[in-house]
Every structure is written in structure tokens, then in C-alpha cells.
C-alpha positions as CSV (number, residue, x, y, z in Angstrom):
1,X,0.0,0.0,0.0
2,X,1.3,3.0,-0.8
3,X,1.8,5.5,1.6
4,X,3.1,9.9,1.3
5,X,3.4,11.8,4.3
6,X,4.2,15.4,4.9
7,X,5.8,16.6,8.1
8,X,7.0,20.2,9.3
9,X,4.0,22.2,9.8
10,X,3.3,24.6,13.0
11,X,2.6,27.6,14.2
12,X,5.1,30.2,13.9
13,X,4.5,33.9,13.9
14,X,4.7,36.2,10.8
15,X,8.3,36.7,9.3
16,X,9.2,32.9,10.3
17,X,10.2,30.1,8.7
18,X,8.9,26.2,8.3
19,X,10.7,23.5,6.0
20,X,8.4,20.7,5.2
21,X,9.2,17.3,4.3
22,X,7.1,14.6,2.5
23,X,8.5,11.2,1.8
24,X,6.7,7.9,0.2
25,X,6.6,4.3,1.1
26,X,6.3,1.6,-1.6
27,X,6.5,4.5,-4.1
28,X,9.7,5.7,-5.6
29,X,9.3,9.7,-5.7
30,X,12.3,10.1,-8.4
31,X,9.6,8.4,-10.7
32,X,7.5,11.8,-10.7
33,X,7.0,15.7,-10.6
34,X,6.3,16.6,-7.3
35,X,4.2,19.3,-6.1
36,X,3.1,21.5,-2.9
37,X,-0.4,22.4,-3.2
38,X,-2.5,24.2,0.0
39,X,-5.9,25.0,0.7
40,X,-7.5,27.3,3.4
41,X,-10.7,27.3,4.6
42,X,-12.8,29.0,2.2
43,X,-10.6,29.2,-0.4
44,X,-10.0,27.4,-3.7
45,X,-6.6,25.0,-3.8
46,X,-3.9,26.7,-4.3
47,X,-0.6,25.3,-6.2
48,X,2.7,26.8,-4.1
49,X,5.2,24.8,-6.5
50,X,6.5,22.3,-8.4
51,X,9.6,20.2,-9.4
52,X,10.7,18.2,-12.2
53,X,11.9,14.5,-11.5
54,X,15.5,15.5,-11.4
55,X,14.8,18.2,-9.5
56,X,16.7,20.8,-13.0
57,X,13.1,22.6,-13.2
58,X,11.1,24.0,-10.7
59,X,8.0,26.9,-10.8
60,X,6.6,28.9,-8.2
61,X,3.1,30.6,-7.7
62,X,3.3,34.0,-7.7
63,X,2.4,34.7,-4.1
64,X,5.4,32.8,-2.3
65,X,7.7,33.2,-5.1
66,X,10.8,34.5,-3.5
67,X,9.8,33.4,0.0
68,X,9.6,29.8,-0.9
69,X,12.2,26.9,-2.4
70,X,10.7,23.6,-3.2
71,X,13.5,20.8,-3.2
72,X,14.3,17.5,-3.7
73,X,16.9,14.4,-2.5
74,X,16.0,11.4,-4.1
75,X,18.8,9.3,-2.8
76,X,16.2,9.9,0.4
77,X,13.1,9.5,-0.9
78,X,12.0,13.0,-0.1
79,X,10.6,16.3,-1.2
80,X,10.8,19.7,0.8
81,X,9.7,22.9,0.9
82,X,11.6,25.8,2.3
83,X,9.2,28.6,3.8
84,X,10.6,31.9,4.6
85,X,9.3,35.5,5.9
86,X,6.1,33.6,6.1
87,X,2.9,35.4,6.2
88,X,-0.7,34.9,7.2
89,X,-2.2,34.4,4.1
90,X,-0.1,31.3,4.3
91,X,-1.6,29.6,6.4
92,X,-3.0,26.9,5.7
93,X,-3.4,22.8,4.7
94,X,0.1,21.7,2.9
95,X,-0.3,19.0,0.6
96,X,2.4,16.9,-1.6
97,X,1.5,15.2,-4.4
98,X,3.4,13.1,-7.3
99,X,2.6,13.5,-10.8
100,X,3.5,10.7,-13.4
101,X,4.8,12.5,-16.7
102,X,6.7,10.6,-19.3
103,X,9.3,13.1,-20.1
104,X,9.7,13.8,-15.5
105,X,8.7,17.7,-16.4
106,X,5.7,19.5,-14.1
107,X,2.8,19.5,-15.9
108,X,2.0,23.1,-17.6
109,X,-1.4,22.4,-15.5
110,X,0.3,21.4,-12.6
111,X,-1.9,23.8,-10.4
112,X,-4.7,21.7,-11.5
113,X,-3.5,18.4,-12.9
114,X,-5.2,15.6,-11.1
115,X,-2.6,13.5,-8.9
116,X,-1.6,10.3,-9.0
117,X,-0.6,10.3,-5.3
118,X,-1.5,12.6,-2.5
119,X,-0.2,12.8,1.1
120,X,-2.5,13.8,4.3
121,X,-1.5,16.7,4.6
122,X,0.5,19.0,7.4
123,X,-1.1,22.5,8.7
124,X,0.6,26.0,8.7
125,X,-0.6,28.4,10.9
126,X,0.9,31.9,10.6
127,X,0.3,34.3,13.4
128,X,0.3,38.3,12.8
């Protein structure tokens, strides 16, 4: 059975910073792009960003480009995601999720793309 988890979320107070990890069990992760997505109550999903197989590529959303670095070790198994000068319109549920794509790119719909593989999820909550 397969199995992604994320880890790393908290609280922390505006101006902070948070590294998230997710890692997979019975699932290799070098295999796919690899995503961050988040959604806050009463909000759409939102796609923070995204990161080719080989980690060469990677895109940002607008709103944490700059604040955010999505990264990969594959030797591990594992995909983070860097948070700095956080702010409270990050807070939020953090989701990874792997994306099967022949050529090991992220999707030009990787905002949207449906997921093969989706982890539970670890909150952020920024303070003010």
C-alpha cells in the first residue's frame, strides 16, 4: 500500500520560517514531478510549486515566489519545501503530491493536474 506523508508544519509567527518534508513508502518519488499544493478554509486550492523528477526545473506561484524553495533528495526519498518571511495568508493545509509525466517535467497544469498520489496533509498556521 502505498503510503506519502508530509511533516514540518506549526505555528510560527509572521516573518518565520517552516521546512516541510514529505517522503513515500512503496512508491519511488524520483519516478515523478512533485508538487506542494494548500488550501485554506474557504478558499480554492492553491498550487505553491512544483519540481521536475530531477529536480533541473522548478515553478513557483506567484504569491510565495521568492519566500519559498521547493527541493528535492532522491537518494532519500524525499521532497521539501523551504518557507521563509512567512505570512498569514499562508496559512494553511500543505499537501504533496506526485505526478507521473513521461518526459519527468511538471505539468504546464500542474496547479490543476489531477494527482496520482496525495499525502494527508500538514497544517501551517501563521500568526500576525
Amino acid at each position: 500500500q502505498v503510503q506519502v506523508a508530509e511533516s514540518g508544519g506549526g505555528l510560527v509567527q509572521a516573518g518565520g520560517s517552516l521546512r516541510l518534508s514529505c517522503t513515500a513508502s512503496r512508491l519511488t518519488l524520483a519516478n515523478y514531478a512533485m508538487a506542494w499544493l494548500r488550501h485554506a478554509p474557504g478558499k480554492d486550492r492553491e498550487g505553491a510549486s512544483c519540481i521536475s523528477w530531477s529536480g533541473g526545473r522548478t515553478t513557483y506561484a506567484d504569491s510565495v515566489l521568492g519566500r519559498f524553495t521547493i527541493s528535492r533528495d532522491n537518494t532519500k526519498n524525499t521532497l521539501y519545501l523551504q518557507m521563509n518571511n512567512l505570512k498569514p495568508e499562508d496559512t494553511a493545509m500543505y499537501y504533496c503530491a506526485a505526478d507521473y509525466r513521461p518526459v519527468g517535467y511538471c505539468s504546464a497544469s500542474w496547479r490543476s493536474v489531477e494527482y496520482d498520489y496525495w499525502g494527508q496533509g500538514t497544517q501551517v498556521t501563521v500568526s500576525s
